[in-house]
N, C-alpha and C positions, 0 to 999 in steps of 0.2 A: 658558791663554791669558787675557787679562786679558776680565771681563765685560762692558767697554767697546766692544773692539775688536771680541769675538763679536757681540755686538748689530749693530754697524755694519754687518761683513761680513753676517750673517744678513741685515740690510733692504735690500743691495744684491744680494747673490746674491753675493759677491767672497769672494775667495780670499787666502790669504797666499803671498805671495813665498816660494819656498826661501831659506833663511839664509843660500848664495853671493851672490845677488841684493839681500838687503836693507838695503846702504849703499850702493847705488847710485839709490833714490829718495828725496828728502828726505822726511821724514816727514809735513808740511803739503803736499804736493802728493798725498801718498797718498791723504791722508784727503780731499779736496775731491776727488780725480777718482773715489772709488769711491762720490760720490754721497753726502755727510754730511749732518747734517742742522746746517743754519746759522741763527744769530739774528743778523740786521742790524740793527744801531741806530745813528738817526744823531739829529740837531737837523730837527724841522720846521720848514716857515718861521713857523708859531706860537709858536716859541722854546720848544716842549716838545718830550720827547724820543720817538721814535718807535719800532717796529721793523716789520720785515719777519722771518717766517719758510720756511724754505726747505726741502723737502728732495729730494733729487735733480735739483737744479736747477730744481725747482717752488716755486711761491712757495704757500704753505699757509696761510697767513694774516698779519694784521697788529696789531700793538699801535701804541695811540695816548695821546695828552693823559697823558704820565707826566710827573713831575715831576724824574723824574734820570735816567741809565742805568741804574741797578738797578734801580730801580722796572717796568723796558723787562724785565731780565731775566728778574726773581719772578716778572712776570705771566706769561709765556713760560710759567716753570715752571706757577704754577701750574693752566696749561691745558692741563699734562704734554708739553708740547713741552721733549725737554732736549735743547740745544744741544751738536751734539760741538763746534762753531766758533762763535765768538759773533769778527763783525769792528763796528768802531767806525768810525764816517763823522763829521767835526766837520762837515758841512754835508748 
């Protein structure tokens, strides 16, 4: 199983699909209803770029006054928040 997937299932308590079942959920819907952990970044209205982090639909913390989207990202990381979903807001 990929190390990825274990991690995610293991922080939600989730399970895999039987292998009949597993093209019948898209794979972006899986991953958001079993609870991922998410980096929003969008544009503050300071014109720097922001985030929000998420996981299990809890908001866990936020990044602020960066100067690009990556910069949104790195910090994430390096507060060892790794995003399985990183979504992009232009406002």
């Amino acid at each position: 199983m990929d190390p990825k997937l274990k991690r995610l299932l293991d922080q939600v308590g989730g399970e895999l699909l039987p292998p009949e079942f597993a093209n019948e959920v898209p794979a972006e819907e899986t991953i958001v209803n079993v609870g991922a952990s998410i980096l929003q970044i969008y544009k503050a209205p300071s014109q720097q770029w922001a985030g929000v982090m998420i996981i299990n639909g809890s908001e866990v913390g936020r990044i602020a006054e960066c100067q690009t989207e990556r910069e949104v990202e790195d910090t994430a990381r390096e507060q060892g928040f790794i995003p399985d979903l990183i979504e992009k807001h232009d406002e």
